[in-house]
C-alpha positions, 0 to 999 in steps of 0.5 A, spaced: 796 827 123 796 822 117 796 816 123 789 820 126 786 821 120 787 814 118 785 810 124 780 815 124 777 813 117 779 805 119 775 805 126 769 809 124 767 805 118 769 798 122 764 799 128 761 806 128 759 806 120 760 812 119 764 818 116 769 820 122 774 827 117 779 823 117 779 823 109 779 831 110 785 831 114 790 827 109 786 833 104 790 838 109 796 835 109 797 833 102 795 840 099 800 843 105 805 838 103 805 838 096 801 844 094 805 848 100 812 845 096 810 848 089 808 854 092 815 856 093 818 853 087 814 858 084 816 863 088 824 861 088 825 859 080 819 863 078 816 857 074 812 850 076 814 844 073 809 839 072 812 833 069 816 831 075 811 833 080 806 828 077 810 823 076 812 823 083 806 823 085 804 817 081 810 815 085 807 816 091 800 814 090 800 808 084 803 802 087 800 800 092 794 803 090 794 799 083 797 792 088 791 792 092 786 793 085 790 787 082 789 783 088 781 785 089 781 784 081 783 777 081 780 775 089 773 778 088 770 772 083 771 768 089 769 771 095 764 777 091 756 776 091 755 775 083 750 780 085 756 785 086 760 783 080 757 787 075 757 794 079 765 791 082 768 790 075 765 797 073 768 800 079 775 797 078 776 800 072 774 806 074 778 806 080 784 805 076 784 811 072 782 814 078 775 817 076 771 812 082 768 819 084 765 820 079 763 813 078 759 814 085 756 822 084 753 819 077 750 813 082 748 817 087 744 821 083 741 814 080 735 813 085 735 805 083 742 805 084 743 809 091 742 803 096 746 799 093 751 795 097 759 798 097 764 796 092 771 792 095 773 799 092 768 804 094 773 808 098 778 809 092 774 815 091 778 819 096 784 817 092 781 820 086 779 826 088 785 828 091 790 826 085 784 830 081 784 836 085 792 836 086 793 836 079 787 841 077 791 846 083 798 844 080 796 847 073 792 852 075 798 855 080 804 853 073 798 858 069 798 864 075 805 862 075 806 864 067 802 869 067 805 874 073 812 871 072 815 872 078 810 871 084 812 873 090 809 870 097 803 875 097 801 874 090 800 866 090 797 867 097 791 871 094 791 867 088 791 860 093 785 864 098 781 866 091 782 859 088 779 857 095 773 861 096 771 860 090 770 853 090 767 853 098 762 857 095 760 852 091 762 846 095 757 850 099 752 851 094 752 845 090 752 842 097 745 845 099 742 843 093 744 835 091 748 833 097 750 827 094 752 828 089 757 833 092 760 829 096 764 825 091 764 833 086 772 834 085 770 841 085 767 841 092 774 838 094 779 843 092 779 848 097 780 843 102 787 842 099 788 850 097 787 850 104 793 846 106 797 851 101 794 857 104 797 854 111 804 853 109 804 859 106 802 863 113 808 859 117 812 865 116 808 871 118 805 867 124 808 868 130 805 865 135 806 864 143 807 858 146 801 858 150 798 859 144 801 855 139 800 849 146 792 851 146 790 852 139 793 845 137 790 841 142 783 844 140 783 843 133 785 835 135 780 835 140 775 838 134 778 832 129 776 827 134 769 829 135 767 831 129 765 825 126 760 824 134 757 830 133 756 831 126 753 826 120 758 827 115 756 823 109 749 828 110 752 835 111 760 835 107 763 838 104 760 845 105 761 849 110 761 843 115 768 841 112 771 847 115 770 844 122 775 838 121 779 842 115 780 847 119 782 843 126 787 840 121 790 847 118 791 849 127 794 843 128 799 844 122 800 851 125 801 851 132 806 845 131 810 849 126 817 851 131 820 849 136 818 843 141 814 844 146 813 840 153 805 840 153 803 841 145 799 837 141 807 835 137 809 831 143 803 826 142 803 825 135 810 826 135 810 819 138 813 812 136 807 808 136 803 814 132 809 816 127 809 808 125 802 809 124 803 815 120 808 811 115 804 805 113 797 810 114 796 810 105 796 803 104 792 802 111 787 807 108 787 802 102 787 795 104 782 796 110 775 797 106 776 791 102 778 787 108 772 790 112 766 788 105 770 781 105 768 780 112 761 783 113 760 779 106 761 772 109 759 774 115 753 777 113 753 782 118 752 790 117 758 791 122 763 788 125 763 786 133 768 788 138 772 781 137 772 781 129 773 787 128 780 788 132 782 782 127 780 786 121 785 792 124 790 787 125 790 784 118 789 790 115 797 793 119 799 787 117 797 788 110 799 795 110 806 795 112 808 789 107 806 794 102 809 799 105 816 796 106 817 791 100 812 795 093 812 802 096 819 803 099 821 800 092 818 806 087 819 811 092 826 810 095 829 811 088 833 816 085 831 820 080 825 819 082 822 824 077 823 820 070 817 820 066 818 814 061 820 809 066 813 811 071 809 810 065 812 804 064 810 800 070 803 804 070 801 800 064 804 794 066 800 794 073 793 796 069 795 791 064 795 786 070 789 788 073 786 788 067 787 780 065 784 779 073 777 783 070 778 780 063 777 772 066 773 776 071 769 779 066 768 772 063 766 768 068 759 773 069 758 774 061 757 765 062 753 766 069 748 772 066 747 767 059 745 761 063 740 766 067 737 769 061 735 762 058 731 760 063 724 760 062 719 763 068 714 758 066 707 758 070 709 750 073 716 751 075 715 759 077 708 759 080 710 766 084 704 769 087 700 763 085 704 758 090 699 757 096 702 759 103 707 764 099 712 758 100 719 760 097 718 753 093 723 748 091 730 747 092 731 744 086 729 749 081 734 755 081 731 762 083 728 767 077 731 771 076 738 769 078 743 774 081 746 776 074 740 778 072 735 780 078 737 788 078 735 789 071 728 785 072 724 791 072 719 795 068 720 798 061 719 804 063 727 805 065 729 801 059 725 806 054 726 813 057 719 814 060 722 815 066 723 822 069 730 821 074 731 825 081 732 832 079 728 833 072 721 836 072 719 834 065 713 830 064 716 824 060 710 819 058 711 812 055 704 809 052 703 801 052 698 797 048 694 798 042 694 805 040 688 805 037 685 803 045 680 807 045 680 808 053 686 809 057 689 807 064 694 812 067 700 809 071 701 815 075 707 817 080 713 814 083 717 807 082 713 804 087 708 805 081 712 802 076 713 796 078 706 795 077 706 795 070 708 789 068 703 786 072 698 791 068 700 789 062 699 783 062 691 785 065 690 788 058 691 782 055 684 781 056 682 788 055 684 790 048 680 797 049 685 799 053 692 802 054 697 804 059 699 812 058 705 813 064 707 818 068 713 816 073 719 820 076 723 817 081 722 818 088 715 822 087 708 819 088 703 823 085 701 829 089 708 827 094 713 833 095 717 830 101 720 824 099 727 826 097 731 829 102 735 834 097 732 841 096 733 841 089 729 833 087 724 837 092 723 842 088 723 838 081 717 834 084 713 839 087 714 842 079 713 835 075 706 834 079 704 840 076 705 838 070 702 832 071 695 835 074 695 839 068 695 833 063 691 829 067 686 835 068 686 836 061 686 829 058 682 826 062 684 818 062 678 813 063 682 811 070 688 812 074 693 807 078 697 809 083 699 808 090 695 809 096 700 809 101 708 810 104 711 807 109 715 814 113 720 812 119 717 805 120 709 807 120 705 806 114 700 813 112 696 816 107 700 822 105 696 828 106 698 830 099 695 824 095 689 826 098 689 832 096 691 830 088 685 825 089 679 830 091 682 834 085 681 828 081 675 826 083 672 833 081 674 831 075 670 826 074 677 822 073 676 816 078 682 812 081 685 806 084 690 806 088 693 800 090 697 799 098 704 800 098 709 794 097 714 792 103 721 796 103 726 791 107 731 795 111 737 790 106 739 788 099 733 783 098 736 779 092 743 778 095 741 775 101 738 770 098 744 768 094 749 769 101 744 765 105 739 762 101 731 762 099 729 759 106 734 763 111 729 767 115 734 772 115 731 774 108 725 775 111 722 781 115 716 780 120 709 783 117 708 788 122 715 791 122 713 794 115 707 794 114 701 797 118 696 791 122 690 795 118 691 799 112 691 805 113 687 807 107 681 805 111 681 811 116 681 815 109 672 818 109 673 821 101 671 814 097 668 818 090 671 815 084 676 812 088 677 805 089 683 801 093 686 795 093 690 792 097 696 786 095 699 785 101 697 777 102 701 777 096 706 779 098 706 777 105 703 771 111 700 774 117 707 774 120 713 775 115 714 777 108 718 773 104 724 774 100 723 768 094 716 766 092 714 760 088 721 760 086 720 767 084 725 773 086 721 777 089 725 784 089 730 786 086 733 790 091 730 792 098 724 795 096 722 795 088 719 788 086 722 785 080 718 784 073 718 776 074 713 776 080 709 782 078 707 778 071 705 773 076 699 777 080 696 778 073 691 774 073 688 776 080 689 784 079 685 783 072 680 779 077 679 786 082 679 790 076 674 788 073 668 791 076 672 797 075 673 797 068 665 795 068 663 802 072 669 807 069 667 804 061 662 799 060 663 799 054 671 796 054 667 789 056 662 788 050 
């Protein structure tokens, strides 16, 4: 079963590039194992004994998971795209003290942070759940243990059923509100592993026939095996759609339990090939995800090929049975293998390693990002927008800014906490410019709205009677409530655009900015709910600008330029593919008070966007366009602003 389920996790993510549950069949069986094994020694000595179970388990898991973060650690500067060291480094450490899982819920919820390119070290997630979740359940069985005293079977099998409901039922729920954080949540995970417990509790009073135990283990196979085709796993886990390949795992684990039989599933994964798999399948689970992200990295690819891809599997047994032979035999195969102090020992040795591979690693990225922020964005060497044709600009000139810095080339608002994040419904408003101004230009709705403030700061350079209110929130455009696929970032939109009509309503800025349309399933649109803030508005005597959509690349802008430079056309997308051959907003019949500008030229040629402009970085990630090149389109914004300013205030000209 652990050969399954890590050629399972292995070939989905090599050439499918999806989630296949085979993570969720090691679930079972280490908590049929493990959790199982501590069960009756509750039972037998009438007390659980957690020293010797967690060093065993370090043990078990600490070496080769610490060799292969030692070796990404002091390989990844070489192969790694600088854009990636940042969020790599952070990620290591994370891996190393077991916590990645919460590292990647923490960025799940992080809007900027959610396309961000996998880490060499992403998949260690798995790993820290699952040492999480046993610890969490060892205890929680020696504290039940304590407490009844001497348990018998009944009792730690309701206890093990209790544990595992309750955590369903909050898997299920925490799922249906915030499946993405979810998916990475401890506590969503532990009834997988109750599950596995409560399976070898049950052996005993389980008599099956050999006709049952013969079709009820070939249909949980065959329901582990589809279940990655026929449901979306990284969308829908790990609520009640885990049952399905949990389950199948726990039927397995029953229906095997007796004596051989002619046709049952056993026989199969009872199988030479299948049982040698099974003894190098953790350190395969380990190494082929760093080898994978090195491939597609060099290769620039976003899966691999037929050919490649056997070359990745191959590398990757090859790798994981040298580990398990020459680092994991060698811990797990000693006697006494339950001593603290010489387990402890090694740990830190091998976290000492790992961290003198980040320390140079660490070192290098701090000289690469001081060289980047002394360079100086001035008009001559970095014309951005203003260069003619939107040509990319000279070889000979360093694109700004460089890919240390790129990500945090952005607005003031992230920096300055005026930016509502994906679940919170509070108004939060920053203002920029004089205070004294004595008219208002309101920045109003998503990121896509953000990224214009740069450019808008610079407009106001030439209009000290004027300042910038914002009022922004990730991933809700004004009077947008369907741009978030989670029910609880919907219902935090729907909230915060009430509030925001209600100060808008009642404070009355002299003008709104915002954005006027979106690019939904490949189609640009008007959104019918930014229509209808617009009309509201406009009764108000509230005028708005409303300025088309910026393009959204299906691929990390800035990386690809690092990987393939400013010229490849592989960082290029075509016009049509993202944007609408006329705007959308010219079929929109209500105009009062509204005005649209359209900077798509600035952004494109009348065939392709391209990534790099006037030697300016022009995104700093798939969609979202850095500060640097924004500045760049002051000049021309104050142009078209201008006679709007005029209509809305004429007395900000005098």
């Amino acid at each position: 079963m652990r050969a399954i389920g890590a050629l399972l996790v292995a070939i989905y993510h090599i050439w499918i590039g999806r989630v296949s549950g085979g993570v969720d069949v090691f679930f079972i069986v280490s908590g049929y194992l493990l959790i199982g094994s501590l069960a009756q020694q509750a039972e037998a000595k009438h007390r659980v004994d957690l020293i010797p179970f967690a060093t065993k388990l370090a043990r078990r898991l600490l070496p080769a998971s610490f060799l292969v973060l030692a070796v990404i650690a002091m390989s990844a500067p070489f192969w790694l795209p600088r854009m990636r060291w940042e969020t790599g480094m952070h990620q290591i450490v994370a891996s190393s003290l077991y916590l990645e899982n919460w590292f990647l819920a923490d960025a799940a919820i992080d809007y900027l942070a959610r396309d961000a390119v996998g880490s060499p070290v992403q998949h260690y997630w798995a790993m820290s759940a699952q040492v999480q979740c046993l610890l969490i359940l060892a205890a929680a069985v020696a504290v039940f243990t304590s407490i009844r005293r001497r348990p018998s079977p009944t009792d730690l099998l309701v206890f093990l059923t209790t544990v595992f409901a309750l955590s369903l039922a909050y898997s299920i729920y925490g799922t249906s509100r915030n499946q993405a954080f979810a998916y990475y949540d401890t506590f969503a995970r532990i009834w997988e592993f109750a599950l596995g417990g409560i399976s070898r509790l049950l052996l005993p009073g389980i008599n099956l026939s050999p006709m049952q135990r013969t079709i009820g283990g070939w249909i949980g196979f065959a329901a582990i095996l589809s279940c990655g085709i026929l449901l979306e796993i990284s969308t829908v886990f790990p609520g009640y759609a885990a049952l399905w390949p949990t389950l199948a795992a726990a039927a397995i684990l029953v229906c095997g339990d007796g004596p051989p039989l002619r046709c049952g599933v056993a026989r199969l994964l009872a199988a030479r090939p299948l049982v040698w798999l099974g003894g190098i399948s953790y350190s395969l689970y380990l190494w082929h995800w760093p080898i994978l992200v090195f491939y597609l990295t060099y290769s620039y690819q976003t899966s691999a090929g037929p050919v490649a891809g056997m070359v990745v599997l191959f590398v990757s047994i090859v790798l994981s049975y040298f580990t398990t032979r020459i680092v994991e035999a060698r811990f797990r195969g000693r006697k006494n293998d339950d001593r603290p102090l010489q387990t402890a020992f090694g740990t830190i040795i091998a976290l000492a390693v790992i961290a003198a591979g980040l320390f140079v690693w660490r070192v290098e990225a701090g000289q690469s990002m001081t060289e980047e922020q002394l360079r100086v964005a001035d008009a001559e060497r970095y014309p951005g927008a203003a260069i003619k044709g939107l040509a990319p600009g000279s070889s000979d000139i360093p694109v700004h800014p460089g890919p240390m810095t790129v990500k945090w080339d952005d607005a003031d608002v992230y920096r300055d906490g005026c930016h509502q994040s994906l679940q919170g419904a509070a108004l939060l408003s920053c203002s920029y410019g004089p205070r004294e101004a004595s008219h208002t230009l309101a920045l109003v709705g998503g990121s896509h709205s953000v990224h214009w403030l740069p450019a808008l700061q610079g407009v106001l350079q030439r209009y000290p009677d004027w300042k910038i209110v914002t009022y922004t929130k990730s991933s809700c455009a004004l009077g947008s409530q369907e741009t978030s696929e989670a029910p609880a970032h919907r219902d935090a939109c729907t909230k915060w655009n009430e509030l925001l009509m209600e100060r808008l309503l009642s404070t009355k800025p002299d003008l709104i900015f915002t954005t006027s349309t979106r690019v939904v399933d490949g189609i640009e649109e008007v959104p019918a709910g930014y229509q209808r803030q617009w009309e509201r508005l406009a009764a108000a005597g509230i005028p708005v600008v409303a300025m088309r959509d910026t393009p959204w690349f299906g691929f990390d802008v800035p990386e690809c330029v690092e990987i393939n430079g400013r010229f490849s056309l592989k960082c290029a997308v075509q016009r049509e593919l993202v944007l609408a051959p006329i705007s959308p907003t010219r079929a929109v019949s209500f105009k009062e008070n509204l005005h649209f500008l359209d900077f798509s030229d600035y952004f494109c040629t009348a065939e392709m966007c391209p990534a790099v402009i006037g030697n300016v970085q022009v995104y700093y990630d798939k969609h979202h366009v850095t500060a640097t090149y924004m500045r760049t389109l002051s000049e021309e914004l104050a142009r078209q602003l201008a006679p709007i300013f005029r209509d809305a205030k004429p007395l900000a000209l005098e």
